[in-house]
Steps between C-alpha positions, in 0.01 A plus 500: 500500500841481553752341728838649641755436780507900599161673562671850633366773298252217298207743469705771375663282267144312362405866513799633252476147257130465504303787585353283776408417832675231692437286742766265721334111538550405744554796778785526702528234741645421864737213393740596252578133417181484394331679207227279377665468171838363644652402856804511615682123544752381734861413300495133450647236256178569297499830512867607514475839406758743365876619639641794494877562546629850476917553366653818497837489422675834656779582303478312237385628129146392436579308175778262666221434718262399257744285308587275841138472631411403159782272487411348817156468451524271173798324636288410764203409331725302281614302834160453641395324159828252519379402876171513469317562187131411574520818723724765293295579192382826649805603566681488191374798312624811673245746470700887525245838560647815413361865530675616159512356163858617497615345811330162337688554208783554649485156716444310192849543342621403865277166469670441175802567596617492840287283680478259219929458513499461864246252491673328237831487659336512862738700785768242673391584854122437402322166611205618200528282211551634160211561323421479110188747320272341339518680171812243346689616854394851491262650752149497344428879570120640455353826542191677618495833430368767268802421214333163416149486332178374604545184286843431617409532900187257424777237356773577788180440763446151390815417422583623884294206639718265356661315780879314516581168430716307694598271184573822344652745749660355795910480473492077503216563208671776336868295502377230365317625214851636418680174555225370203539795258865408534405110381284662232223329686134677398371725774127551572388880513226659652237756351516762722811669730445639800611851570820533737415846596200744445571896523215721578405819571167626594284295251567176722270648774137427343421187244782250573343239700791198450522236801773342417722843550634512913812719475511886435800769559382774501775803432389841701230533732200570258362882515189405682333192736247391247747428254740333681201275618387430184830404349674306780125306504564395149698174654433241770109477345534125551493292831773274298755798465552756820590830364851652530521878443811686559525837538815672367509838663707787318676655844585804301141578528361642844165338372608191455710481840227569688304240394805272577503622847146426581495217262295240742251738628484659186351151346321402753277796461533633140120395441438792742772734314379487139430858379191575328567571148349852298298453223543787219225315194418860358858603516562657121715233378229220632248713270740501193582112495141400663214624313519378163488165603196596722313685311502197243456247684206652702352606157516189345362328816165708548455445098544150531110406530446718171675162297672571179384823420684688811830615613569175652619281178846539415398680164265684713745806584329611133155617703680771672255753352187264508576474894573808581221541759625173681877655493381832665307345753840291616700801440268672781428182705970417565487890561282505752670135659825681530340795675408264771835304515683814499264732713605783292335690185855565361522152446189407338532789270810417366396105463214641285689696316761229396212282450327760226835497317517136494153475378632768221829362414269167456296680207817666341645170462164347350491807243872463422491169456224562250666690330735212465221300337582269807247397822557566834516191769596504851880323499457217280623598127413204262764436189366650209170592717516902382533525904631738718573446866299801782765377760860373585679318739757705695791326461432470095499900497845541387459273217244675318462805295448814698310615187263223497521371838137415660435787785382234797767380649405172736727344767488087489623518867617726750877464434493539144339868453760648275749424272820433533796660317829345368771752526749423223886666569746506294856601512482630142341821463443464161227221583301729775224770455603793634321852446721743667291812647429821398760735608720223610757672696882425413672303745908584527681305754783707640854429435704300748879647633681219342292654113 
């Protein structure tokens, strides 16, 4: 059973993930308000909905662009909370979507920088206030993407639901706790900040369910419908807080001006425009990061009523041998499951086969081990245990011997399936490894007139 906001190309899809059948509950019906699981409401003052408001700035270098609307949208959250703070808490964290990592980057030196002075020193002509970050006066800046680790995004998710306080963050609050720092007066403190900004990329789509959050800017029309759904739906969850979400178009981009151009019909009818996604889950690299963890998991799962003595205990990797008869069996039983995903012999061949060498490189390692006068144990190694581990996380890969390194290598989610690498430079080639290669031609530069 599953559940999804685009059914176009479902049965293929089931038919690609699950080997599977599908059927849509309920059919298709005559009212398309009306879909048994949801209906479509009337905007009200209880159910205010969401607002869109498309800016494409013609002329005009995409980064200045950023920097003002980012400027203006915390300046005038910053306003809204001076005049009428029982309504502006979902307003004050400016949540910015980008399609790159490097265009994110990029906009966080310009929150630290840029907008940060001109919020500080606010422009003469403006009626905005001034406004003051919550991290000692700097902008509180949090990201979402794929350079932060699973731990840290848990942390920056709860610490993202904590709202503003008016004793704490309007300008009348935030002058007078001055005025008694000043008289050396003692100064309460709270336990928790609230972010100023949050940059994400693509990871903010699925998992981040925050009500509190009502403002998003969202830099570049996203590549597809579904995403740009899915992000810009990540505010205005709450009755109390209407979401905001402005679109920054890039009019250096034919894509992106288009979109401006038809921007009203465009989202009044992008629930009709989302594309159907492909689905590639035998594709070779899928197969390389994919298996080990399911032939594993699946193994020790179907030895699980056996109790103790069984591959399903974490010392239990040891029975390789013993259950042989159950491995082969799964071995045959996943080939023949990605035959009917995949529809194609080709691909069920070569799943078995990467299976078998699995199931192989599982035995070396228990011999080698051996060997070692050690045990072998699925992942984890007990101090002074005489242990050795069958499998490894993939972003611990780098970290480990590549002589004795465990041959299963198991994502812990689907953004962390390899390791990442640290490129050291330095100007000193005395301090970097460098192997010239064989035959190395000799490079001459010619000589200049003025030589």
């Amino acid at each position: 059973m599953a559940s999804s906001a685009t059914v176009r190309n479902a049965a293929e899809q089931v038919r690609c993930l699950y080997g599977r059948r599908a059927a849509i509950f309920p059919p298709q019906v005559l009212d398309a308000g009306s879909t048994w699981f949801s209906s479509e409401l009337p905007i009200s003052a209880e159910h205010p909905g969401r607002r869109y408001v498309g800016v494409c700035a013609s002329g005009v270098r995409m980064t200045a662009a950023e920097i003002r609307l980012s400027e203006v949208l915390l300046a005038a959250g910053q306003l809204l909370l001076d005049v009428d703070p029982a309504s502006a808490d979902p307003y004050l964290t400016l949540v910015a979507y980008f399609n790159a990592t490097r265009e994110l980057a990029g906009m966080s030196r310009f929150l630290q920088d840029d907008v940060q002075t001109a919020l500080w020193s606010r422009r003469p002509w403006s009626r905005l206030p001034g406004r003051r970050g919550t991290d000692y006066g700097n902008q509180s800046i949090a990201e979402l993407t794929s350079r932060a680790s699973s731990t840290a995004i848990t942390t920056r998710l709860d610490q993202m639901a904590t709202p503003f306080d008016p004793d704490f963050d309007t300008t009348a609050a935030r002058a007078a706790r001055i005025a008694a720092l000043e008289a050396h007066k003692p100064l309460p403190d709270r336990e928790q900040t609230p972010f100023d900004v949050v940059l994400a990329t693509s990871m903010l789509q699925v998992g981040v369910d925050v009500p509190r959050l009502g403002l998003m800017l969202i830099v570049g029309q996203p590549k597809n419908t579904a995403e740009y759904i899915q992000a810009s739906s990540r505010v205005g969850r709450s009755a109390s807080g209407p979401g905001l979400v402005v679109t920054l178009g890039n009019w250096a981009r034919p894509r992106d001006l288009a979109h401006f151009e038809q921007f009203r019909h465009y989202h009044e009818t992008f629930y009709a425009q989302v594309e159907a996604l492909s689905v590639t889950p035998y594709s070779i690299t899928s197969i390389e990061r994919g298996l080990d963890g399911v032939l594993v998991s699946a193994a020790r799962v179907l030895a699980a009523s056996k109790g103790a003595d069984s591959l399903s205990p974490e010392d239990g990797a040891e029975r390789v041998e013993a259950e042989a008869a159950l491995l082969d069996g799964l071995v045959a039983r996943l080939a023949r499951r990605a035959q009917a995903a995949a529809d194609d012999k080709a691909t069920a061949t070569l799943v078995e086969q990467r299976l078998a060498n699995r199931v192989d490189q599982w035995r070396k390692r228990r011999i080698a081990l051996h060997q070692q006068g050690l045990k072998l144990v699925y992942e984890r190694v007990r101090r002074g245990a005489s242990q050795g581990a069958l499998m490894q996380s993939a972003e611990a890969g780098a970290d480990l011997d590549p002589l004795d390194r465990p041959p299963f290598t198991v994502a812990n989610s689907m953004r962390e399936v390899q390791p990442e690498i640290n490129l050291l430079v330095s100007p000193d080639s005395n301090r970097l490894a460098i192997r010239p290669p064989d035959n190395q031609p000799v490079w001459a530069f010619p000589a200049t007139q003025e030589d």
